[in-house]
C-alpha positions in Angstrom: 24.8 -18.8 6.5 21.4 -19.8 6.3 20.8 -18.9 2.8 23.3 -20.3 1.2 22.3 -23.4 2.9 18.9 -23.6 1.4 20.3 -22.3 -2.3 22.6 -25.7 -1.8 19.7 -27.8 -0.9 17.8 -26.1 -3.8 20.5 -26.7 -6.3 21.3 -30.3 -5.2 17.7 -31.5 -6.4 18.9 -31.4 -10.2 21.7 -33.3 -9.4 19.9 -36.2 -7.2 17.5 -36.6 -10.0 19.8 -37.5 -12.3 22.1 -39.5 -9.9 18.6 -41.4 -9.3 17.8 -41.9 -13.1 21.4 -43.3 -13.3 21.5 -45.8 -10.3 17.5 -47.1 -11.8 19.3 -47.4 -15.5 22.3 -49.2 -14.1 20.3 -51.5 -11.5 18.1 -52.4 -14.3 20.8 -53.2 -17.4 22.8 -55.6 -14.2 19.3 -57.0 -13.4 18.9 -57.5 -17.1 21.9 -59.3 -18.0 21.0 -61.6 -15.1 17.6 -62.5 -15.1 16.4 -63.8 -18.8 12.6 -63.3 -18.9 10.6 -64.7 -21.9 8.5 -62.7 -24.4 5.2 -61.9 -23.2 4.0 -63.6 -26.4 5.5 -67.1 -25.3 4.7 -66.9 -21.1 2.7 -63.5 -20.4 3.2 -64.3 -16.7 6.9 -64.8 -16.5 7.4 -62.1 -18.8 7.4 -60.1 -15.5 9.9 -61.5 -13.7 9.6 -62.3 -9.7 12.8 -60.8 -9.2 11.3 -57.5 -10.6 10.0 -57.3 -6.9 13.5 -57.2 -5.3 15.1 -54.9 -8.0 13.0 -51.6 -7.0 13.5 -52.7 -3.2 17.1 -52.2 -4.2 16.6 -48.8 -6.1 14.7 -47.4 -3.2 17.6 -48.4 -0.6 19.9 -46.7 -2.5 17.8 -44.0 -2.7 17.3 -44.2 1.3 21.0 -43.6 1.6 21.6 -40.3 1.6 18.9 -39.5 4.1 19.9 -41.9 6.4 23.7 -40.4 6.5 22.3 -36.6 7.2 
């Protein structure tokens, strides 16, 4: 019925923000392991790396998924 449908809806937010604290810990420790960046000490503008940029492009794709399957 129509209730239960919004009490799903309701009690699948918990769950999608943890599945999206996951996939942003995950992207980051693989984005880690392959992009070195130096100490900010040593380079303070490639201690932010350029790659940064494409990273949360990637987090908010995968975050774009389950909307675009519904």
């Amino acid at each position: 019925t129509r209730g239960a449908f919004i009490a799903a809806v309701f009690a699948m937010q918990g769950v999608g923000i943890i599945f999206a604290g996951l996939v942003s810990m995950l992207f980051s420790g693989i984005f880690k392991a392959y992009y070195e960046a130096p100490r900010f000490s040593q380079d303070p503008i490639l201690s932010t790396q350029p790659e940064g940029d494409l990273l949360w492009r990637l987090i908010l794709m995968v975050g774009a998924v389950p909307a675009a399957m519904t």
